[in-house]
Biotite code that builds the C-alpha atoms (Angstrom):
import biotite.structure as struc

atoms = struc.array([
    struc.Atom([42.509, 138.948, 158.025], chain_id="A", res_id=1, res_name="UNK", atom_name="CA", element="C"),
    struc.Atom([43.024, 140.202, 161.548], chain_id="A", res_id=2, res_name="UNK", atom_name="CA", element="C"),
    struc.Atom([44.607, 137.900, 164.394], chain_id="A", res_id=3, res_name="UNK", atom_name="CA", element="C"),
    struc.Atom([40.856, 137.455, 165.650], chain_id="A", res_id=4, res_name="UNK", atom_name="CA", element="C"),
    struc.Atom([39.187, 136.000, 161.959], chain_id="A", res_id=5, res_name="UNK", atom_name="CA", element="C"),
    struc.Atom([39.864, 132.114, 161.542], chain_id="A", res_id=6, res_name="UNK", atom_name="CA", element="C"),
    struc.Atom([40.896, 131.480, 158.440], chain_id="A", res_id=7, res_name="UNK", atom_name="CA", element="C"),
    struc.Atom([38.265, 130.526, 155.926], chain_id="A", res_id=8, res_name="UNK", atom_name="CA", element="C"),
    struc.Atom([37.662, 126.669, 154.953], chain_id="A", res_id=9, res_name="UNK", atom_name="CA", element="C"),
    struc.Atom([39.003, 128.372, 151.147], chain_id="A", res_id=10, res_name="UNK", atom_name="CA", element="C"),
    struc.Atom([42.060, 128.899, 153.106], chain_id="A", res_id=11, res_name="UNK", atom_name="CA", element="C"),
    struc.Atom([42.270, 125.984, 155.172], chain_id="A", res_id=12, res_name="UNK", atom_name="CA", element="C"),
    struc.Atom([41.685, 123.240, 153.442], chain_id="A", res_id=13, res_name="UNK", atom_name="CA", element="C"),
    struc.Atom([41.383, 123.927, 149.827], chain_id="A", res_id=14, res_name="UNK", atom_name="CA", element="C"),
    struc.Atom([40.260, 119.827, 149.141], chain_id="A", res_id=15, res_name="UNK", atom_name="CA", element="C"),
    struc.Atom([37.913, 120.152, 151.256], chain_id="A", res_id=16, res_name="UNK", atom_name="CA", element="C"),
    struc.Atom([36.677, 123.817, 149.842], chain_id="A", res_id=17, res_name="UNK", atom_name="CA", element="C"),
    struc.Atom([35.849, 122.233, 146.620], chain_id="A", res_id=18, res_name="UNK", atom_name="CA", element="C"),
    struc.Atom([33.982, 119.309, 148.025], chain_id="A", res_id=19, res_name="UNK", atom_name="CA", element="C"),
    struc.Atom([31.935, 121.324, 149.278], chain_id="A", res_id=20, res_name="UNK", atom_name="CA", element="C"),
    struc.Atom([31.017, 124.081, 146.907], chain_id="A", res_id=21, res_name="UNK", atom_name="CA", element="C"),
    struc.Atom([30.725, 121.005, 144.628], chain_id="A", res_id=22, res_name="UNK", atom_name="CA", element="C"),
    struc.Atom([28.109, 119.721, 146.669], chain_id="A", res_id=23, res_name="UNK", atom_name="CA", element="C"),
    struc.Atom([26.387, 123.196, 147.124], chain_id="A", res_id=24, res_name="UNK", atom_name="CA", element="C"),
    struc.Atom([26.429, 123.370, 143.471], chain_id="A", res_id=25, res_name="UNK", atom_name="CA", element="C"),
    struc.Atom([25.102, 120.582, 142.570], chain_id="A", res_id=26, res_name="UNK", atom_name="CA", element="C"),
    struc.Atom([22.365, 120.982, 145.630], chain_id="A", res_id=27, res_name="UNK", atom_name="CA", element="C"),
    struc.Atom([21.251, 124.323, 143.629], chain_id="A", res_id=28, res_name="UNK", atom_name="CA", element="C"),
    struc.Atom([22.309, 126.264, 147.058], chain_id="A", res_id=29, res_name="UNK", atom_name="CA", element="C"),
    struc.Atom([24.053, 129.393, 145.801], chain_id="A", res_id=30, res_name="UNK", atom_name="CA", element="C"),
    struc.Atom([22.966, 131.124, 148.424], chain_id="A", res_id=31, res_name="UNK", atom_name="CA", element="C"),
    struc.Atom([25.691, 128.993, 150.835], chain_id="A", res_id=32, res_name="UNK", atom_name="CA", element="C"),
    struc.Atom([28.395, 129.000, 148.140], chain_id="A", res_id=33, res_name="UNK", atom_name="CA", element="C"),
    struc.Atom([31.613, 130.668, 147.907], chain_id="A", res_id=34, res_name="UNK", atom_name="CA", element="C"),
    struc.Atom([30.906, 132.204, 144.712], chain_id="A", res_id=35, res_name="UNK", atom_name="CA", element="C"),
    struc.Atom([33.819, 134.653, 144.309], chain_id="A", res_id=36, res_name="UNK", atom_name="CA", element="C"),
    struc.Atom([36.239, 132.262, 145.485], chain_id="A", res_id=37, res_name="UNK", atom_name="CA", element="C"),
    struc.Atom([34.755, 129.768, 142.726], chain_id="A", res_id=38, res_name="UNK", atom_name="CA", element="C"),
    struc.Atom([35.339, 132.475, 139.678], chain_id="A", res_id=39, res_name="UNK", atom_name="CA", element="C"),
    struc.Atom([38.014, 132.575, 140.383], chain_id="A", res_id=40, res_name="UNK", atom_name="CA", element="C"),
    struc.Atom([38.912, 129.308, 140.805], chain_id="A", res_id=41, res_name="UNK", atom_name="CA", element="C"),
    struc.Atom([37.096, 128.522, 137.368], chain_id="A", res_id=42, res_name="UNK", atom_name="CA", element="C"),
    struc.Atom([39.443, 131.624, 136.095], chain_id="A", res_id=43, res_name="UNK", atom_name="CA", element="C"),
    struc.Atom([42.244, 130.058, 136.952], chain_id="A", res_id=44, res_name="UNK", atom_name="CA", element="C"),
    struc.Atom([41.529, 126.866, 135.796], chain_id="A", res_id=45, res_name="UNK", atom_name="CA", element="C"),
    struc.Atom([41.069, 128.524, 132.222], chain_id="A", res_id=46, res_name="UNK", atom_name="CA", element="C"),
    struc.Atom([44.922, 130.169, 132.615], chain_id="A", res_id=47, res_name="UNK", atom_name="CA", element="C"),
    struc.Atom([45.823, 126.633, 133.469], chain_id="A", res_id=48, res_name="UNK", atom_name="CA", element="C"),
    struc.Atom([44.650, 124.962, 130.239], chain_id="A", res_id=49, res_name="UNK", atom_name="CA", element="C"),
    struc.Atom([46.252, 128.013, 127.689], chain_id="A", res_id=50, res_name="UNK", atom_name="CA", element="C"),
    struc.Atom([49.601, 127.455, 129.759], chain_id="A", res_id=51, res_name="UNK", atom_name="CA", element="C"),
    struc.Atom([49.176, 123.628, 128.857], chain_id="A", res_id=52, res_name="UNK", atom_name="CA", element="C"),
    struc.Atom([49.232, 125.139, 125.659], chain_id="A", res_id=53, res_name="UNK", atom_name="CA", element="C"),
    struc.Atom([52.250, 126.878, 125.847], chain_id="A", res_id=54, res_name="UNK", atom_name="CA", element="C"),
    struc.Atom([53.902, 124.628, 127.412], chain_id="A", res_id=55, res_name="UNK", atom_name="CA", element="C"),
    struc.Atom([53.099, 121.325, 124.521], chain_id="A", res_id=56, res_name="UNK", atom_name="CA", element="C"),
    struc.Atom([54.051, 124.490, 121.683], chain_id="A", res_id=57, res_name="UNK", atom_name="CA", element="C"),
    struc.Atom([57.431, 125.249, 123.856], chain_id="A", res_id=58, res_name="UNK", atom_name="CA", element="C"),
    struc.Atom([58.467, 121.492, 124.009], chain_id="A", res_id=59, res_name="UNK", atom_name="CA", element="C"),
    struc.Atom([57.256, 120.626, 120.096], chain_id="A", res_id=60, res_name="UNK", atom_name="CA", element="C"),
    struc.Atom([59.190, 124.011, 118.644], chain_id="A", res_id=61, res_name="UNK", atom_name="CA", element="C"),
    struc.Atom([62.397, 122.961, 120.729], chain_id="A", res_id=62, res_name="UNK", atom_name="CA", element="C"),
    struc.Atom([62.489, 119.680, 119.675], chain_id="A", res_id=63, res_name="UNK", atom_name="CA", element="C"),
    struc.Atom([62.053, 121.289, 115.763], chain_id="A", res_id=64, res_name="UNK", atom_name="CA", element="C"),
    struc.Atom([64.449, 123.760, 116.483], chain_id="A", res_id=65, res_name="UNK", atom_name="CA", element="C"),
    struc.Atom([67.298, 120.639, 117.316], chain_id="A", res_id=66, res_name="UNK", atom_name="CA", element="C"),
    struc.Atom([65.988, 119.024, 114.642], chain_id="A", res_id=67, res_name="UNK", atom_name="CA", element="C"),
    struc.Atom([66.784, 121.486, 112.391], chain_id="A", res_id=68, res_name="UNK", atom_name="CA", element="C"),
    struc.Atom([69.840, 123.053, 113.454], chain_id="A", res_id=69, res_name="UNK", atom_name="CA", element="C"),
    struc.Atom([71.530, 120.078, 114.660], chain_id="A", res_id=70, res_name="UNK", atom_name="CA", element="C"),
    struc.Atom([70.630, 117.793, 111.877], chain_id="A", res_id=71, res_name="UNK", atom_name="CA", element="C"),
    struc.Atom([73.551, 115.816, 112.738], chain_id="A", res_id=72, res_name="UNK", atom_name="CA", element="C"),
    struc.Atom([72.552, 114.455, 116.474], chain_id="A", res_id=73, res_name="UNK", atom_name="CA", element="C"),
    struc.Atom([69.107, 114.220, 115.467], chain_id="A", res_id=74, res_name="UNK", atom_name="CA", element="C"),
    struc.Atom([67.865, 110.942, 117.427], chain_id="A", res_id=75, res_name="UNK", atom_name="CA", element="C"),
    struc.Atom([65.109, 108.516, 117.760], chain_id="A", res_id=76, res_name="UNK", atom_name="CA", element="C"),
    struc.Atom([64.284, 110.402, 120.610], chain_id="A", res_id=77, res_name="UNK", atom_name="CA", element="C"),
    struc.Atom([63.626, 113.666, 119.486], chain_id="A", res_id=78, res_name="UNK", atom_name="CA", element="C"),
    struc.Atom([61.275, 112.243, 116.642], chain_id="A", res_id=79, res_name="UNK", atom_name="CA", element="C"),
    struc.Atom([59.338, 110.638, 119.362], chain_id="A", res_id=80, res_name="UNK", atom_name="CA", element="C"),
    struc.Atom([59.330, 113.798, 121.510], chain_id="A", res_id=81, res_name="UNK", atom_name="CA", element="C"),
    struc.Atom([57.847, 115.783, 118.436], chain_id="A", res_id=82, res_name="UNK", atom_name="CA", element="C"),
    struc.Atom([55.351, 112.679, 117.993], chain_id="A", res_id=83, res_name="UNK", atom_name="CA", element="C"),
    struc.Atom([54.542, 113.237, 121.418], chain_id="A", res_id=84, res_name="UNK", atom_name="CA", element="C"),
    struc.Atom([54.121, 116.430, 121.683], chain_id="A", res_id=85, res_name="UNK", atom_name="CA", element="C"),
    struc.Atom([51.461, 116.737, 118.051], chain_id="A", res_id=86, res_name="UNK", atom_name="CA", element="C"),
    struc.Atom([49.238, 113.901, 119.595], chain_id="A", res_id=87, res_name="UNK", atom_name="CA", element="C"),
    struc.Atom([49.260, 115.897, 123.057], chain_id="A", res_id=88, res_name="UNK", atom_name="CA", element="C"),
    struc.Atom([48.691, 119.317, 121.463], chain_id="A", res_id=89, res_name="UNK", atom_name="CA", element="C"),
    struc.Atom([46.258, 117.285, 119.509], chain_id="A", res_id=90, res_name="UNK", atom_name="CA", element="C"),
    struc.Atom([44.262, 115.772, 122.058], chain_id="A", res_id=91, res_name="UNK", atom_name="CA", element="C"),
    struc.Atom([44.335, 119.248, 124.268], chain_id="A", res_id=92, res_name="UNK", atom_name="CA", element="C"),
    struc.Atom([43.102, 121.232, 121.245], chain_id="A", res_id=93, res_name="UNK", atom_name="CA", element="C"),
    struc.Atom([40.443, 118.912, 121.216], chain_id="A", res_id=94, res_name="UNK", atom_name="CA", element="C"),
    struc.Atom([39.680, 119.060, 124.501], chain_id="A", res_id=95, res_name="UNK", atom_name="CA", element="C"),
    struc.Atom([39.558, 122.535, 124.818], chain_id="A", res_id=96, res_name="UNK", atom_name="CA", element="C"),
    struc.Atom([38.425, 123.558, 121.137], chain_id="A", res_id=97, res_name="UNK", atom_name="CA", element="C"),
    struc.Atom([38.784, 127.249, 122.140], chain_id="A", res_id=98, res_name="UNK", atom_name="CA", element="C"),
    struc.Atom([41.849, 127.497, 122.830], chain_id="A", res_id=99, res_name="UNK", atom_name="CA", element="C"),
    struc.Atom([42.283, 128.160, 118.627], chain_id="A", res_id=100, res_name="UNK", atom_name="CA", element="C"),
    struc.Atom([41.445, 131.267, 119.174], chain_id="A", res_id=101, res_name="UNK", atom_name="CA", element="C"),
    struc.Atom([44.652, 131.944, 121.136], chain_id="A", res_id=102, res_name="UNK", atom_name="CA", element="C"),
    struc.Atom([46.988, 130.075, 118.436], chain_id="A", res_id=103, res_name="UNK", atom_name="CA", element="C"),
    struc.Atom([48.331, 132.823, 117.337], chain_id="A", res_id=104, res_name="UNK", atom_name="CA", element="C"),
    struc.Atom([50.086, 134.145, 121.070], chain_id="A", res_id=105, res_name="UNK", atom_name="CA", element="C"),
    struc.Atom([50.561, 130.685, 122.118], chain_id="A", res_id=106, res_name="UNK", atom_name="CA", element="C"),
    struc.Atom([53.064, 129.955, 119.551], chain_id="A", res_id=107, res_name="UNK", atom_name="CA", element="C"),
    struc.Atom([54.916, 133.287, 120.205], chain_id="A", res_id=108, res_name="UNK", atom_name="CA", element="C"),
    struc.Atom([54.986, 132.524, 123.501], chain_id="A", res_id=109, res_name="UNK", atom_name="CA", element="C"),
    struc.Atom([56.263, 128.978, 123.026], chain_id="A", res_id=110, res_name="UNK", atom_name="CA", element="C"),
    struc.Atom([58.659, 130.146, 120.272], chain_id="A", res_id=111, res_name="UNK", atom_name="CA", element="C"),
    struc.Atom([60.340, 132.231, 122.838], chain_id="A", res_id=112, res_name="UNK", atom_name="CA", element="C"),
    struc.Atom([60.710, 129.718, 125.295], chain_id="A", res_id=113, res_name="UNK", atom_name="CA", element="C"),
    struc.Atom([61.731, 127.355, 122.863], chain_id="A", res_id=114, res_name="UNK", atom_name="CA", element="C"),
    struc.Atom([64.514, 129.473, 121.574], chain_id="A", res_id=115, res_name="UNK", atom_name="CA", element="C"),
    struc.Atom([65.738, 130.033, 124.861], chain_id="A", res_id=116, res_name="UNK", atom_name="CA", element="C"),
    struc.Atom([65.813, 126.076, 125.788], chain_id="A", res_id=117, res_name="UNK", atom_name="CA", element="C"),
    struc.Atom([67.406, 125.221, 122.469], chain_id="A", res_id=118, res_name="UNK", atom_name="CA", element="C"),
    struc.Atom([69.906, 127.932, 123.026], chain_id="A", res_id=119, res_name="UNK", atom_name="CA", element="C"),
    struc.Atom([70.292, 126.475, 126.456], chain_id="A", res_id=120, res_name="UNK", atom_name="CA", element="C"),
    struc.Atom([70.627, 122.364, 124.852], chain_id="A", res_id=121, res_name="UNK", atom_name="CA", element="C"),
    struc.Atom([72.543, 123.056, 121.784], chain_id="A", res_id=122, res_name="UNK", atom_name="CA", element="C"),
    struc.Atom([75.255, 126.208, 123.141], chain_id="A", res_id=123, res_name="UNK", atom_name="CA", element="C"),
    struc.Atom([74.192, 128.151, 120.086], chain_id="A", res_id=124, res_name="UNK", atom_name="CA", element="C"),
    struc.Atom([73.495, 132.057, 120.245], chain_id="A", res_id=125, res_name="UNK", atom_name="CA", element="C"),
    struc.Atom([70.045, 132.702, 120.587], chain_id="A", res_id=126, res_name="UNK", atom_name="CA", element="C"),
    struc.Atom([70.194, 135.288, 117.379], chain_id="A", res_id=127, res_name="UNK", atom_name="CA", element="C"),
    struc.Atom([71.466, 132.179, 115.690], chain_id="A", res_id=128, res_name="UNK", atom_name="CA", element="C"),
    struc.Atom([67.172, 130.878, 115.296], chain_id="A", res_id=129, res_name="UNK", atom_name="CA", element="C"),
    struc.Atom([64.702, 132.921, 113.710], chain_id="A", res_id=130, res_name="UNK", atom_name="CA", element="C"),
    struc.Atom([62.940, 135.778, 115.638], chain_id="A", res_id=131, res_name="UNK", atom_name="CA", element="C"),
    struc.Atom([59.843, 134.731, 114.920], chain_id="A", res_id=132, res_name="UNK", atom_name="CA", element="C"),
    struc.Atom([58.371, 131.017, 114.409], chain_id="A", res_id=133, res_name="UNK", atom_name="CA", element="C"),
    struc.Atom([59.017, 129.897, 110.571], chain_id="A", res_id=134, res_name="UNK", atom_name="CA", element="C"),
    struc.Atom([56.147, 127.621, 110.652], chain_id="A", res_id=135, res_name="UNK", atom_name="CA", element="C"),
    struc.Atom([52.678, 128.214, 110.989], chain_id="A", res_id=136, res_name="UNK", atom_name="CA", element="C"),
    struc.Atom([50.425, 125.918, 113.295], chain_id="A", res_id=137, res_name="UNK", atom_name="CA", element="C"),
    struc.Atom([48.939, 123.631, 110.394], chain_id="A", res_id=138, res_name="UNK", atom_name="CA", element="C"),
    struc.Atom([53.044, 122.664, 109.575], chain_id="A", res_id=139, res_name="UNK", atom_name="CA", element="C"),
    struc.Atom([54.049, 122.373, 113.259], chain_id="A", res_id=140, res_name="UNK", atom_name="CA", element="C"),
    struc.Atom([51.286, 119.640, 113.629], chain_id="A", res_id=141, res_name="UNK", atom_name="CA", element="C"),
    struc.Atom([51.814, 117.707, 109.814], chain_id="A", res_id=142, res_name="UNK", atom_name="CA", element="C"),
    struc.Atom([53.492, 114.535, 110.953], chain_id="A", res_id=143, res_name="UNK", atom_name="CA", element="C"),
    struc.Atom([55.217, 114.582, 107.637], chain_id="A", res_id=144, res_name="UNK", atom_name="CA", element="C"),
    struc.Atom([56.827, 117.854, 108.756], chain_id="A", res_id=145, res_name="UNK", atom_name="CA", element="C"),
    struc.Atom([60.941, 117.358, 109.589], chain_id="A", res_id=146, res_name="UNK", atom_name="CA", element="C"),
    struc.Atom([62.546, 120.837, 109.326], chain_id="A", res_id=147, res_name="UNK", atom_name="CA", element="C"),
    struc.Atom([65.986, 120.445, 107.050], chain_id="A", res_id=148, res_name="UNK", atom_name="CA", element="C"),
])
């Protein structure tokens, strides 16, 4: 953008961007909207929702990590944290049914951020978990799952 081009309302004022692409949209008047800008947007958006992913897996796989490797400071608290965690991973999954597809990565990539916090909470060597998530997705989510 030179020193000459104002800014675009995308840049400006992002709010009011989407108020009114929304209203373009919903007018049927492409021709007027920001259609690149709202790709990507809607791209981004997508990103969002697998990170929310990650992020529930990360949270749920430390909180099973503690639980199994420091069986003796297990608390209230973590079990609620892991009961948290299934019904929001739950709920998101449902939510966003495609996100399945990605299973798979999302737990590797919450495994290694979960290995990373736990190594971080409990003072333990990070060689001391398993490289590799020990339990699949079906086993993560069983409410009558308590790693021992």
């Amino acid at each position: 953008m030179s020193a000459r081009t104002k800014p675009s309302l995308y840049e400006r004022d992002f709010y009011a961007w989407t108020s009114e692409q929304a209203a373009l949209l919903r007018a049927r008047d492409l021709s007027s909207a920001d259609l690149d800008n709202i790709a990507e947007e809607l791209e981004s958006m997508g990103r969002s929702e697998k990170r929310e992913l990650v992020d529930r897996l990360s949270i749920l796989l430390l909180h099973l990590l503690k639980w199994r490797f420091q069986p003796g400071l297990r608390s209230a608290s973590w079990r609620l944290s892991v009961e948290e965690q299934r019904y929001r991973l739950a709920d998101h999954l449902k939510d966003n049914p495609s996100l399945k597809a990605t299973l798979s990565e999302a737990i590797a990539q919450g495994y290694n951020l979960a290995v990373i916090g736990c190594a971080r909470e409990t003072g333990l060597e990070k060689k001391a978990f398993p490289a590799k998530c020990p339990w699949p997705f079906e086993q993560i989510m069983d409410a009558t799952f308590w790693p021992e």
